[in-house]
N, CA, C and O atoms as CSV, one atom per row, in Angstrom:
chain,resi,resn,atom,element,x,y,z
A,1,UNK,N,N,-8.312,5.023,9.434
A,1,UNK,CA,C,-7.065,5.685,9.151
A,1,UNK,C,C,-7.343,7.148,8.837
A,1,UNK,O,O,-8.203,7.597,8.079
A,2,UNK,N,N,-6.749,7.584,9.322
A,2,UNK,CA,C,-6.913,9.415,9.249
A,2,UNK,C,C,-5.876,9.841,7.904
A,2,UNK,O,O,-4.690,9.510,7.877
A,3,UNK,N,N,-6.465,10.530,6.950
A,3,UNK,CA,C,-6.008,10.842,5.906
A,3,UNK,C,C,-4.414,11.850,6.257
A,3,UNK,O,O,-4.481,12.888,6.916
A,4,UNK,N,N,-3.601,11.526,5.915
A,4,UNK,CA,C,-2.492,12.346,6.237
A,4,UNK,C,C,-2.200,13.091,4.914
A,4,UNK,O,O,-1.923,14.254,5.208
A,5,UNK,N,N,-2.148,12.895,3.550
A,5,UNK,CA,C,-1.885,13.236,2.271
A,5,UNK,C,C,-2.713,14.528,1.645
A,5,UNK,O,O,-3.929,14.343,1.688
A,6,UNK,N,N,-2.458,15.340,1.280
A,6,UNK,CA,C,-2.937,16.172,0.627
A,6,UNK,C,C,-4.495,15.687,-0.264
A,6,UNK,O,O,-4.200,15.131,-1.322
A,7,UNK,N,N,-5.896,15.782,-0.061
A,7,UNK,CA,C,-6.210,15.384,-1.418
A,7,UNK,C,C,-6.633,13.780,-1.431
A,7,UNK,O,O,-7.400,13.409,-2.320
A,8,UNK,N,N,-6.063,12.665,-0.295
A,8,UNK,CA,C,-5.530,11.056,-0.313
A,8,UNK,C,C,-6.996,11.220,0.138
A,8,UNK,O,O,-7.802,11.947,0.719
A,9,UNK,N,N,-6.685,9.346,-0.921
A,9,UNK,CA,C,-7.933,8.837,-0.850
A,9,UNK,C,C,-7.421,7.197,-0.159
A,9,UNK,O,O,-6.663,6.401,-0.712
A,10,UNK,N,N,-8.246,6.995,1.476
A,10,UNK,CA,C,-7.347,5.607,1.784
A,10,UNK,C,C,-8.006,4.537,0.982
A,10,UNK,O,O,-9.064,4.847,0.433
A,11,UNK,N,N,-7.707,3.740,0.880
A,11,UNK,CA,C,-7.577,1.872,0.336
A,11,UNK,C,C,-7.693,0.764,0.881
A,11,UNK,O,O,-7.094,0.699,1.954
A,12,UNK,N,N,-8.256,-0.195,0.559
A,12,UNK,CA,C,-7.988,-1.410,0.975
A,12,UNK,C,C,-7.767,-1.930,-0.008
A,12,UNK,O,O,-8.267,-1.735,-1.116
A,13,UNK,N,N,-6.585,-3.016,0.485
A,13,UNK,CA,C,-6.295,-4.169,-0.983
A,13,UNK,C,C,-5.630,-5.212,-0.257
A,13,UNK,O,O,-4.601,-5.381,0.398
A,14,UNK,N,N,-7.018,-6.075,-0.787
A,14,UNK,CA,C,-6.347,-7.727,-0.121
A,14,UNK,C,C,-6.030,-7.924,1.401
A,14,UNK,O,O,-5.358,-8.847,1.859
A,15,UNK,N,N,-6.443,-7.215,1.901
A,15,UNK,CA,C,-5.513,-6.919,3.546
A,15,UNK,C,C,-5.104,-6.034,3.811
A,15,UNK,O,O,-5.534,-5.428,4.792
A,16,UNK,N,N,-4.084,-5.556,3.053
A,16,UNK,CA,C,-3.299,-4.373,3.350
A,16,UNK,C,C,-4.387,-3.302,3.135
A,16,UNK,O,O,-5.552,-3.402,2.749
A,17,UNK,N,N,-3.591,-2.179,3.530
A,17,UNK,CA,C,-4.357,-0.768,3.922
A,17,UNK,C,C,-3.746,0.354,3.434
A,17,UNK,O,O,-2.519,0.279,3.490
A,18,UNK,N,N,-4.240,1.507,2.913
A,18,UNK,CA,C,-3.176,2.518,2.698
A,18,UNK,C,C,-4.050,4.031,2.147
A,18,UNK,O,O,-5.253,4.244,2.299
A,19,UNK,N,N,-3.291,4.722,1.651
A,19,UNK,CA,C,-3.339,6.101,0.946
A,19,UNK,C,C,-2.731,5.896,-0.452
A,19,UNK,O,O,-1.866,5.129,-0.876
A,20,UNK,N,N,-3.714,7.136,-1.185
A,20,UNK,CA,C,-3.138,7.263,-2.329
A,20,UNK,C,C,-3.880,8.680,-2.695
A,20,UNK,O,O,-4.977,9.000,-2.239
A,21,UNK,N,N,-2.924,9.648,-3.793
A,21,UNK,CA,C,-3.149,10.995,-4.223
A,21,UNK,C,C,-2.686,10.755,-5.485
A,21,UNK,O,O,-2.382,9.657,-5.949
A,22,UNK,N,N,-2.626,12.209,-6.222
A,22,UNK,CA,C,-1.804,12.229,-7.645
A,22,UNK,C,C,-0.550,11.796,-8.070
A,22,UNK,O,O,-0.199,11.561,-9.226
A,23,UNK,N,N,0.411,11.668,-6.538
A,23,UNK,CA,C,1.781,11.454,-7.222
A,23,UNK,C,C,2.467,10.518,-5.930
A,23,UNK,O,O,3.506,9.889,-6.132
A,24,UNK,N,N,1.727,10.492,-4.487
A,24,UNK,CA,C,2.096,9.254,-3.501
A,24,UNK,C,C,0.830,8.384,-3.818
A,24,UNK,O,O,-0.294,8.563,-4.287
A,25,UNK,N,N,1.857,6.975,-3.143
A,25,UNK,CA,C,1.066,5.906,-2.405
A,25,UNK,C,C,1.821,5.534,-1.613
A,25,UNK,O,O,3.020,5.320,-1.789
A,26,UNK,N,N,0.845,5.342,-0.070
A,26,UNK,CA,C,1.287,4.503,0.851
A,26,UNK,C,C,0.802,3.561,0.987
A,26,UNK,O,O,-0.250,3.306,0.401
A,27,UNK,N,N,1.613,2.390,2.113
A,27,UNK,CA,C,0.772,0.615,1.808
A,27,UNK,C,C,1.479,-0.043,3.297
A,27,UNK,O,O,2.653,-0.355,3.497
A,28,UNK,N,N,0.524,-0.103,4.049
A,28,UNK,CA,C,0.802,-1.078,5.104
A,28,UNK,C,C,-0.005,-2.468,5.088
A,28,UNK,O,O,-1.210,-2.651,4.912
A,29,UNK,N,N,0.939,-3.314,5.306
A,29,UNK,CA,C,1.107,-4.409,5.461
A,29,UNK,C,C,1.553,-5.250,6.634
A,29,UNK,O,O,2.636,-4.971,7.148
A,30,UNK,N,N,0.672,-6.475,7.221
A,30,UNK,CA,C,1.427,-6.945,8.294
A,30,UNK,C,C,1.766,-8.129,7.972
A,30,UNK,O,O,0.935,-8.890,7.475
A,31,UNK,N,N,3.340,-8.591,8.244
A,31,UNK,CA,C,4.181,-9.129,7.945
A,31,UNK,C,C,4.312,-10.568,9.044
A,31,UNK,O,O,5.043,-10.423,10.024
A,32,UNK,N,N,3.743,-11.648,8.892
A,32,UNK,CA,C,4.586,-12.679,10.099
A,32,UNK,C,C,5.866,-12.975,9.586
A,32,UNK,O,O,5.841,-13.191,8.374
A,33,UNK,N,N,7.398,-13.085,10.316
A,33,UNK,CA,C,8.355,-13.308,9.862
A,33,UNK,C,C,8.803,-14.478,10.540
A,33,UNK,O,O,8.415,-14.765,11.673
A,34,UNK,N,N,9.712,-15.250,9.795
A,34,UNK,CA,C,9.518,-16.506,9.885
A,34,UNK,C,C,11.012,-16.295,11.433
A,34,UNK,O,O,11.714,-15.324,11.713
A,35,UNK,N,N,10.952,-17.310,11.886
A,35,UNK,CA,C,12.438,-17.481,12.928
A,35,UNK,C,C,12.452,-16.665,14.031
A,35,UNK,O,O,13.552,-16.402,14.515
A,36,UNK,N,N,11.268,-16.121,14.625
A,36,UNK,CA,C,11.910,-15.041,15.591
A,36,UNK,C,C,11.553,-16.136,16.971
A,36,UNK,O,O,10.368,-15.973,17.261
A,37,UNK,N,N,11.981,-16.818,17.570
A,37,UNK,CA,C,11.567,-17.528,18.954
A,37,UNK,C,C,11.012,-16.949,19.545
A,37,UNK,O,O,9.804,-17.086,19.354
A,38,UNK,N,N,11.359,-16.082,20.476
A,38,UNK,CA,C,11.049,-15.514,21.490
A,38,UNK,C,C,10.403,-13.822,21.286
A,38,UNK,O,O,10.184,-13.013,22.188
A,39,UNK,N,N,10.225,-13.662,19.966
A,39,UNK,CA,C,10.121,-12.042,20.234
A,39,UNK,C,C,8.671,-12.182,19.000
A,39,UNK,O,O,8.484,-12.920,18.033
A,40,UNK,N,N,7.801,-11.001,19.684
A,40,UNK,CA,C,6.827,-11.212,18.714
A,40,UNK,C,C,6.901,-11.105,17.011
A,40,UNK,O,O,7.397,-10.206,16.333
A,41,UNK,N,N,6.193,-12.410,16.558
A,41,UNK,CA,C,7.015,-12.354,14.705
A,41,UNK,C,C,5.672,-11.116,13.898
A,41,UNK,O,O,5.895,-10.502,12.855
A,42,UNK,N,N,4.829,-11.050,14.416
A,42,UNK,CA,C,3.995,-10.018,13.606
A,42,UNK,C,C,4.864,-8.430,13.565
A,42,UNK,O,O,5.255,-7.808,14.552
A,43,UNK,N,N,4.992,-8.076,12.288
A,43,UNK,CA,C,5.648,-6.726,12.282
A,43,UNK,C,C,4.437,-5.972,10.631
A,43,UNK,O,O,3.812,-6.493,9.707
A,44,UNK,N,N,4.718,-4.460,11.150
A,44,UNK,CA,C,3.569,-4.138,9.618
A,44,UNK,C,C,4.972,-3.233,9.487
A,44,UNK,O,O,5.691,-2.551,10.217
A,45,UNK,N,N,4.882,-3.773,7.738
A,45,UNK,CA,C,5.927,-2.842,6.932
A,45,UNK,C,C,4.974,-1.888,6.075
A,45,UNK,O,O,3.884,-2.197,5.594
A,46,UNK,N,N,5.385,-1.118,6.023
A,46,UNK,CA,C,5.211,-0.027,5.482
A,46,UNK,C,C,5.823,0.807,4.188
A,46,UNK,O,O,6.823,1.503,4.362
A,47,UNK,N,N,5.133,0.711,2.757
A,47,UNK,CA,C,5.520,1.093,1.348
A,47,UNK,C,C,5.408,2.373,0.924
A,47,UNK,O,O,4.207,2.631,0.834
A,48,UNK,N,N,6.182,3.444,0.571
A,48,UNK,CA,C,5.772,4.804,0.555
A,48,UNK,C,C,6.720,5.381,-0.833
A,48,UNK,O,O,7.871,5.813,-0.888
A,49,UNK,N,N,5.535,5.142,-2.030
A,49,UNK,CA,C,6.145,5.092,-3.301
A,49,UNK,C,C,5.900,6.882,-3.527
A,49,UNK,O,O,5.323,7.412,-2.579
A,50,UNK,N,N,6.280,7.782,-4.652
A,50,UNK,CA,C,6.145,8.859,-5.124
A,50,UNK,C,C,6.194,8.569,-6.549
A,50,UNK,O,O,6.995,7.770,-7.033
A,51,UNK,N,N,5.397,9.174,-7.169
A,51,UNK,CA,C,5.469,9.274,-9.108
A,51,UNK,C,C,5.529,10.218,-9.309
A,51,UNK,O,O,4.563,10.795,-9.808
A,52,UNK,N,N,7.248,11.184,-8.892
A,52,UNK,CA,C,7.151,12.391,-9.319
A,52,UNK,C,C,7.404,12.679,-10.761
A,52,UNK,O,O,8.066,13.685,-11.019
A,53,UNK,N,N,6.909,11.838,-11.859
A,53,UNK,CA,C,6.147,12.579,-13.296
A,53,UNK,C,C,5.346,12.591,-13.203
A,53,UNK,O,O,4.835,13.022,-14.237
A,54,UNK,N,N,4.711,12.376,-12.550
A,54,UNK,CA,C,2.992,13.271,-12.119
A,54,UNK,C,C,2.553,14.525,-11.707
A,54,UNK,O,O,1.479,15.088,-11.918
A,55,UNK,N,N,3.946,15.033,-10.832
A,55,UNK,CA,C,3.777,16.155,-10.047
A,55,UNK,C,C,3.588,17.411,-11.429
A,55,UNK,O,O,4.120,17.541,-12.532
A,56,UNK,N,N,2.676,18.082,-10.752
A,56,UNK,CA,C,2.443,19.625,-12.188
A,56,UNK,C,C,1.055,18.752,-13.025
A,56,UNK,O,O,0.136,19.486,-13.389
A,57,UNK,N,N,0.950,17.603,-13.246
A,57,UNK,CA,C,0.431,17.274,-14.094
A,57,UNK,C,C,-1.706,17.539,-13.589
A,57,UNK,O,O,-2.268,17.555,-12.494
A,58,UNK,N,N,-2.055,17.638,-14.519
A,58,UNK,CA,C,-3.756,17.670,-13.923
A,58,UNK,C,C,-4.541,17.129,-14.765
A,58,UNK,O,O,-5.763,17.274,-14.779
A,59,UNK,N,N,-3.741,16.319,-15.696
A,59,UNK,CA,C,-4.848,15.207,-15.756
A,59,UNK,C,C,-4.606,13.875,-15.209
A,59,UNK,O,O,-4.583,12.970,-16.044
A,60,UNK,N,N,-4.425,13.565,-14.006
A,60,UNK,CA,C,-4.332,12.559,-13.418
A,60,UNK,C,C,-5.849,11.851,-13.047
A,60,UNK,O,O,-6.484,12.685,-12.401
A,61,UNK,N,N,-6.474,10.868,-13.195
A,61,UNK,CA,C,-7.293,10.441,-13.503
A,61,UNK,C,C,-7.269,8.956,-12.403
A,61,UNK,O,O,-6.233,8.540,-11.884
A,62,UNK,N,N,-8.466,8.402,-12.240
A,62,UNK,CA,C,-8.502,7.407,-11.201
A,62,UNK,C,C,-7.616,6.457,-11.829
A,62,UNK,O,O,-6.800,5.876,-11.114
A,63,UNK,N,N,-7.639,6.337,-12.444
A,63,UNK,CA,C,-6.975,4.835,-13.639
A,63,UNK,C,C,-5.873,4.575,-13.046
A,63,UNK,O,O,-5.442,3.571,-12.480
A,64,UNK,N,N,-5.227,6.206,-13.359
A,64,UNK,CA,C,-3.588,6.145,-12.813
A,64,UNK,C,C,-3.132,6.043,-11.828
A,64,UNK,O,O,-1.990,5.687,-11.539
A,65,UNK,N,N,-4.309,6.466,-10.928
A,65,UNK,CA,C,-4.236,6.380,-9.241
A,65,UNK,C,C,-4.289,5.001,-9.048
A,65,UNK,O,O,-3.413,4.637,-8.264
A,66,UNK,N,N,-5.191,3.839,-9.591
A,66,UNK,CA,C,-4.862,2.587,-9.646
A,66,UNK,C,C,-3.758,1.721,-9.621
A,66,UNK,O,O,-3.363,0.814,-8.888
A,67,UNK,N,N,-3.287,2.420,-10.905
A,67,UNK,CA,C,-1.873,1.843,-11.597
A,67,UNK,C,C,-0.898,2.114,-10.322
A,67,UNK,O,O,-0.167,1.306,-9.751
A,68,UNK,N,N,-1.116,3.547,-10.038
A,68,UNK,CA,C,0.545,3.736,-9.101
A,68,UNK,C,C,0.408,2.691,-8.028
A,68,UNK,O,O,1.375,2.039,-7.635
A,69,UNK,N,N,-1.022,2.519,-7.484
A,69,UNK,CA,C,-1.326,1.711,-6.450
A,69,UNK,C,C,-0.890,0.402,-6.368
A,69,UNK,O,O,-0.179,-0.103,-5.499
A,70,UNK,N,N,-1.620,-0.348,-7.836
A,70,UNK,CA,C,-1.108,-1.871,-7.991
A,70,UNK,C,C,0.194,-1.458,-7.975
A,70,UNK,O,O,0.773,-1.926,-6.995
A,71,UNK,N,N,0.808,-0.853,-8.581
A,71,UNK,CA,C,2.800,-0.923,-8.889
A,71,UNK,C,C,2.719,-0.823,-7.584
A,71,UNK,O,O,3.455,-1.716,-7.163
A,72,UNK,N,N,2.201,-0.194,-6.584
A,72,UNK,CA,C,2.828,-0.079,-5.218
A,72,UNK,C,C,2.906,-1.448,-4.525
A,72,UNK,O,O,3.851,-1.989,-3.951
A,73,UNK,N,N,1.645,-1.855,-4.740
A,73,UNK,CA,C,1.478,-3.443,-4.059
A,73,UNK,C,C,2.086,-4.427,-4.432
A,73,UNK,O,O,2.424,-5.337,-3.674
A,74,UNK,N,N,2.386,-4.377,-6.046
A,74,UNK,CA,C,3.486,-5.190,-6.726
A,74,UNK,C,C,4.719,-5.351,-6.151
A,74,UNK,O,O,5.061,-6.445,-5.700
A,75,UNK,N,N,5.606,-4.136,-6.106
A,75,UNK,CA,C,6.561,-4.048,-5.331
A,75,UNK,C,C,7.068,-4.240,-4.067
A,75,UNK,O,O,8.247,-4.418,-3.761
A,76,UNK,N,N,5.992,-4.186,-3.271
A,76,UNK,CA,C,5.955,-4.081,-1.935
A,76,UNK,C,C,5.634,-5.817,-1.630
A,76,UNK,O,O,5.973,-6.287,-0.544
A,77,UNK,N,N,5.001,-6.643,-2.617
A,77,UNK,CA,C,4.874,-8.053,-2.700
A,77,UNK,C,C,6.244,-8.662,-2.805
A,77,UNK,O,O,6.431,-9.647,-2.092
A,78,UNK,N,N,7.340,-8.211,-3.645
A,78,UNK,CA,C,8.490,-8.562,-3.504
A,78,UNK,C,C,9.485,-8.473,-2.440
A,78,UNK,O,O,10.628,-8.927,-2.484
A,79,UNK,N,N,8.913,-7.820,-1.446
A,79,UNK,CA,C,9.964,-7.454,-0.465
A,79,UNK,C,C,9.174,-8.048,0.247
A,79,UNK,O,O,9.944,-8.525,1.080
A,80,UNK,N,N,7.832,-8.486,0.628
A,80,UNK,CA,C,7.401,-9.424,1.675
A,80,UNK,C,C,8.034,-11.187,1.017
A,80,UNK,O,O,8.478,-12.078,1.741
A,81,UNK,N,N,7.885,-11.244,-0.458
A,81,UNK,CA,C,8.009,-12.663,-0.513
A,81,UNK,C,C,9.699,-12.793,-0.102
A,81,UNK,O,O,10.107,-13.886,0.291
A,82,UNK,N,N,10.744,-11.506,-0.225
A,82,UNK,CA,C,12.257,-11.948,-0.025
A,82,UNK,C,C,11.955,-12.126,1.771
A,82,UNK,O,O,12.468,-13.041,2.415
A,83,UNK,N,N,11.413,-11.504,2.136
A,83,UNK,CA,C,11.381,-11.438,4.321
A,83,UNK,C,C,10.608,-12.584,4.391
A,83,UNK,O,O,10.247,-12.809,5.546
A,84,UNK,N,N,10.116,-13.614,3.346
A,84,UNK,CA,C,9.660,-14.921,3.637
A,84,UNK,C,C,8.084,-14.487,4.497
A,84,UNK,O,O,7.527,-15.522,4.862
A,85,UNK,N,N,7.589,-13.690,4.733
A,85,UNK,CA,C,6.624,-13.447,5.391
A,85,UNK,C,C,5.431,-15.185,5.270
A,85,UNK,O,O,4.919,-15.805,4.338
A,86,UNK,N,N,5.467,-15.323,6.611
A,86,UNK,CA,C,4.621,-16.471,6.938
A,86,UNK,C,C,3.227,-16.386,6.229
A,86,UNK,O,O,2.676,-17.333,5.668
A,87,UNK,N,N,2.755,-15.154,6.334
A,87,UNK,CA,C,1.478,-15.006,6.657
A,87,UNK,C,C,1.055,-14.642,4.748
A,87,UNK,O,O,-0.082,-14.392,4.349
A,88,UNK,N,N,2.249,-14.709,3.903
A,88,UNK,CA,C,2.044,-14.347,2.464
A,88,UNK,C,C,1.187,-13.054,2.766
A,88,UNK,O,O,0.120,-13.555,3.121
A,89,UNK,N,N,1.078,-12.109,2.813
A,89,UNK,CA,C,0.341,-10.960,3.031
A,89,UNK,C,C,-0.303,-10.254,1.772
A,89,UNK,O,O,-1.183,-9.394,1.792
A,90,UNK,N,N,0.254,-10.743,0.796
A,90,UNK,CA,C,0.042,-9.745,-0.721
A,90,UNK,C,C,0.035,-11.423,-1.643
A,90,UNK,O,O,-0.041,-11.498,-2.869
A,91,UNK,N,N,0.098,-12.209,-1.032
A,91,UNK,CA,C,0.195,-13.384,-2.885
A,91,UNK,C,C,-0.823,-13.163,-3.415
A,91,UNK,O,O,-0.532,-13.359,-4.595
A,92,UNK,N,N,-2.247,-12.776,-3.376
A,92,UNK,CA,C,-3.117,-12.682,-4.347
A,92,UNK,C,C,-2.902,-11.425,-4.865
A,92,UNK,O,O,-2.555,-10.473,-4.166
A,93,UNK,N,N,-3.153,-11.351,-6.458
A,93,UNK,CA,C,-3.293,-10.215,-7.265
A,93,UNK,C,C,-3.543,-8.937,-6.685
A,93,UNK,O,O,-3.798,-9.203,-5.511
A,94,UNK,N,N,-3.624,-7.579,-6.849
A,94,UNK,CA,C,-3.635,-6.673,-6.872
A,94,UNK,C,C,-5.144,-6.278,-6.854
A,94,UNK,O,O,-5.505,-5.763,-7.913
A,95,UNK,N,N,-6.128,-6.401,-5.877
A,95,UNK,CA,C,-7.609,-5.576,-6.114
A,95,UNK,C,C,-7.331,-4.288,-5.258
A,95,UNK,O,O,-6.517,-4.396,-4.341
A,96,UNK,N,N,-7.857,-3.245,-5.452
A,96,UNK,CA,C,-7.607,-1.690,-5.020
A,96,UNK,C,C,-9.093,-1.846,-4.938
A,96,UNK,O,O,-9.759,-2.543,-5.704
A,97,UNK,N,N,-9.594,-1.071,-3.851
A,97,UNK,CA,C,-10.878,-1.407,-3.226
A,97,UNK,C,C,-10.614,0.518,-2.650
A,97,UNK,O,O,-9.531,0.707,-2.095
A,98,UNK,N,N,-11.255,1.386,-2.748
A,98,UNK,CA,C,-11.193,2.929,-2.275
A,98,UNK,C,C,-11.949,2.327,-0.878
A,98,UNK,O,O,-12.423,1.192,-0.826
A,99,UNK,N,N,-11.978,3.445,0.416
A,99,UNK,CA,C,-12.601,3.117,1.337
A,99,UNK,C,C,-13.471,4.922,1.297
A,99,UNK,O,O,-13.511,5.932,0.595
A,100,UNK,N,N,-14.026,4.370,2.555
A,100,UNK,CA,C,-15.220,5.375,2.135
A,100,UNK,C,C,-14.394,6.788,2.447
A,100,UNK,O,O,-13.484,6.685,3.270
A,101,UNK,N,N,-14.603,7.933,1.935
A,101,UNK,CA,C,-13.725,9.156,2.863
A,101,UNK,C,C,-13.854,9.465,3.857
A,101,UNK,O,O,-15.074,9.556,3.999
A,102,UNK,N,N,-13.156,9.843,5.177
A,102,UNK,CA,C,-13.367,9.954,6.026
A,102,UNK,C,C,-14.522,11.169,6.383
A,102,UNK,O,O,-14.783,12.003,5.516
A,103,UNK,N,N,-15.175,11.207,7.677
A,103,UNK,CA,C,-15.818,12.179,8.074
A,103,UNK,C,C,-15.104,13.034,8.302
A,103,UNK,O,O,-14.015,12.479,8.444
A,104,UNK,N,N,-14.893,14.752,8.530
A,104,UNK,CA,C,-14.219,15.108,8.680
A,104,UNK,C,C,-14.254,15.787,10.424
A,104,UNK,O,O,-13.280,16.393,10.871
């Protein structure tokens, strides 16, 4: 994944994939949805949180970069378990795993 974010550091967690900085996180996820007959059921949704009380701030610290992260995956777990997603994509807990930085 090619860093798009200012500063972003990408992720892995549990499956899903994403970015995270001082005040975004993003979070893709692929979704099987249950009922589609004929049309392909794999779809990746995509979570794109902001913590603008962060913005200005400079002591933002990995911890918090965590936190916004799990809250991201938290949330983003609720909207896969309401779309019934087949494939449960997020039911296990929240591990945030950094990936290496890209080369540039």
């Amino acid at each position: 994944m090619k860093p798009s974010l200012d500063q972003g550091v990408p992720y892995e967690a549990n499956g899903a994939f994403g970015e995270a900085n001082d005040f975004i996180t993003k979070l893709y996820v692929e979704c099987t949805l249950p009922g589609l007959a004929d049309l392909p059921k794999a779809v990746w949704l995509y979570a794109d949180a902001s913590y603008t009380v962060n913005i200005g701030r400079t002591d933002i610290d990995q911890a918090a970069r965590d936190r916004q992260t799990a809250l991201t995956y938290l949330m983003t777990r609720r909207i896969t378990d309401a779309l019934g997603c087949e494939n449960e994509p997020l039911e296990q807990p929240p591990t945030v795993k950094p990936l290496p930085a890209p080369t540039p």
